[in-house]
C-alpha positions as CSV (number, residue, x, y, z in Angstrom):
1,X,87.2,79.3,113.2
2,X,87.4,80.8,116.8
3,X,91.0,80.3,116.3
4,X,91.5,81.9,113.3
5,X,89.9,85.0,114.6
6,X,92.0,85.1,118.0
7,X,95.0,84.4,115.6
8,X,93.6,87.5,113.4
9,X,93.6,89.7,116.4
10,X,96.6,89.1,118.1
11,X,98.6,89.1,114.5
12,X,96.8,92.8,114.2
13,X,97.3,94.1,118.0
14,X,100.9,92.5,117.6
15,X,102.0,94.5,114.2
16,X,102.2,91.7,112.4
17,X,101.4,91.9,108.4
18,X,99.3,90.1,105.9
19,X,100.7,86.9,104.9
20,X,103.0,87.6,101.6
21,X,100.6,85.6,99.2
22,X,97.6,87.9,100.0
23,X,99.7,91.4,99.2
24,X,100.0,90.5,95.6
25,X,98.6,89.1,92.5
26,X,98.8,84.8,92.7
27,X,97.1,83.9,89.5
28,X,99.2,86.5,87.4
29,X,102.6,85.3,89.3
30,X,101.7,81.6,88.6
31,X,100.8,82.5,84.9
32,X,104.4,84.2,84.4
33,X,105.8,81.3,85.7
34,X,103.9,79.2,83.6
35,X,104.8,80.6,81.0
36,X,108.8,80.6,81.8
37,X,108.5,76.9,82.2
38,X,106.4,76.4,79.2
39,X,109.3,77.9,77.0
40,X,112.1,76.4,78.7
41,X,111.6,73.3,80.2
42,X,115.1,72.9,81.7
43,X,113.4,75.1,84.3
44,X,113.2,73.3,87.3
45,X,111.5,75.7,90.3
46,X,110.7,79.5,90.2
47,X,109.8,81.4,93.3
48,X,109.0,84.9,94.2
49,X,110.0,85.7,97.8
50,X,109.4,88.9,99.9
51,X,113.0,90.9,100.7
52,X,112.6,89.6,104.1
53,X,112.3,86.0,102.9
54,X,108.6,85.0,102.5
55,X,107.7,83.1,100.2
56,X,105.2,84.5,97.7
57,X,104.4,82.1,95.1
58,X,106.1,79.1,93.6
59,X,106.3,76.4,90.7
60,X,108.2,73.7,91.5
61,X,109.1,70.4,90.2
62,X,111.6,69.6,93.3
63,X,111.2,68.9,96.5
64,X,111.8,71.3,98.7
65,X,110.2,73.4,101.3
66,X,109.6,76.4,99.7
67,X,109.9,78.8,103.1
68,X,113.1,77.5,103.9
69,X,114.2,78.2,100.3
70,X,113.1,81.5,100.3
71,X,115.0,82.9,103.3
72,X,118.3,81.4,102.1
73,X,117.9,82.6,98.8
74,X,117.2,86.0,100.2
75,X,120.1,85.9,102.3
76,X,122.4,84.7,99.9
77,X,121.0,87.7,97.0
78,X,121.2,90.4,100.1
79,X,125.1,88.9,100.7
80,X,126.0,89.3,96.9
81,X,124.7,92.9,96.8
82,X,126.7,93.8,100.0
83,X,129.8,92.4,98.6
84,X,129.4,94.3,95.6
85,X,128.9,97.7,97.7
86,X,131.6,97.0,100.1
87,X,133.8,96.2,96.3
88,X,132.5,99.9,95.5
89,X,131.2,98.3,92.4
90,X,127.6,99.2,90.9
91,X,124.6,97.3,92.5
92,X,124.1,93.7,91.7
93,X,122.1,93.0,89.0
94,X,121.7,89.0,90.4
95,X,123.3,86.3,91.9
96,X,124.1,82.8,90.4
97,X,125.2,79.4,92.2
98,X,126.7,76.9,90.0
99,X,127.1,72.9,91.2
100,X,127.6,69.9,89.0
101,X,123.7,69.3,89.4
102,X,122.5,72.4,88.1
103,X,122.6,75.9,88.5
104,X,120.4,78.2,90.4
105,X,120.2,82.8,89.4
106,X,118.8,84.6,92.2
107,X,117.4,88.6,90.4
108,X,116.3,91.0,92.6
109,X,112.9,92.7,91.2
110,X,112.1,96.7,92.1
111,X,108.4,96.5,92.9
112,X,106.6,98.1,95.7
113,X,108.7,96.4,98.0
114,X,111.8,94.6,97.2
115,X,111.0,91.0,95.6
116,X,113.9,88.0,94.7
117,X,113.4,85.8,92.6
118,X,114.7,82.0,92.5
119,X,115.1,80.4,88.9
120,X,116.6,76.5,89.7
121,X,117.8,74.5,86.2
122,X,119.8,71.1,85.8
123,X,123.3,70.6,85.1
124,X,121.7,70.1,81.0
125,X,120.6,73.7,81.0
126,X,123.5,76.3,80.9
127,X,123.9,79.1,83.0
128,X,123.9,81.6,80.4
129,X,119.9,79.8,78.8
130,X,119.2,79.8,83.1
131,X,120.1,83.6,83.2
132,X,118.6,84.6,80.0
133,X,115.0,82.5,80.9
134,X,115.3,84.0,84.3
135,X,115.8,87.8,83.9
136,X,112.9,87.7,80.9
137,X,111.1,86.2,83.6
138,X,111.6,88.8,86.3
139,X,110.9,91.6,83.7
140,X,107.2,89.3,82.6
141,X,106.3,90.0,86.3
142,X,107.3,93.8,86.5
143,X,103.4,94.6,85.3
144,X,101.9,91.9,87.4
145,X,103.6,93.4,90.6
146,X,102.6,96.7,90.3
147,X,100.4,98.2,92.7
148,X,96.3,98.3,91.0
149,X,95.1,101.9,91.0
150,X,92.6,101.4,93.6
């Protein structure tokens, strides 16, 4: 407990923020993504993740370590959108990567702050059924992610 306090301190005196989970809305993430999975069951890991590359919330049914995950899919979205700016073509919409064992759509979401999320499928789900179950996912979470009216 003393710990946790000095850690509180310093992580205040130091500039460092809240932890990602604790800026937003768990159980309303977690029921969107229960949701996605419950109508496509192809789906094999969600994740929201901060622009930075935090990890906010995740439902998985792979393992993987989720931080990890979320900085390299972060990385990879903020690559695609630079390649399409330095193309002098309109702003990514998303980002897919397609192997023989599945597929994986990275969307960027508009909230507050900038949000990715991570929508993983098998090689039996299609990328256009991955894409499709991913953006109406992204847009089920615009609500959840706005900012209460305190």
């Amino acid at each position: 407990m003393q710990r946790s306090a000095i850690h509180q301190i310093v992580r205040s005196a130091s500039g460092e923020s809240q932890p990602a989970r604790q800026l937003h809305d768990i159980d309303g993430i977690d029921a969107v993504f229960g949701q996605a999975r419950e109508r496509e069951r192809g789906l094999k890991l969600l994740m929201l993740s901060t622009a930075d590359g935090r990890a906010v919330a995740e439902s998985s049914a792979l393992d993987v370590d989720g931080r990890r995950l979320a900085a390299m899919a972060n990385s990879f979205l903020t690559l695609g959108e630079t390649v399409s700016r330095e193309l002098s073509l309109s702003e990514a919409d998303y980002a897919t990567i397609c192997t023989k064992q599945g597929n994986v759509v990275l969307i960027r979401i508009q909230s507050d702050k900038p949000l990715t999320l991570t929508a993983v499928a098998g090689h039996e789900l299609n990328m256009a059924v991955l894409l499709f179950h991913a953006r109406e996912c992204a847009t089920r979470l615009e609500p959840v992610l706005r900012p209460r009216a305190g």
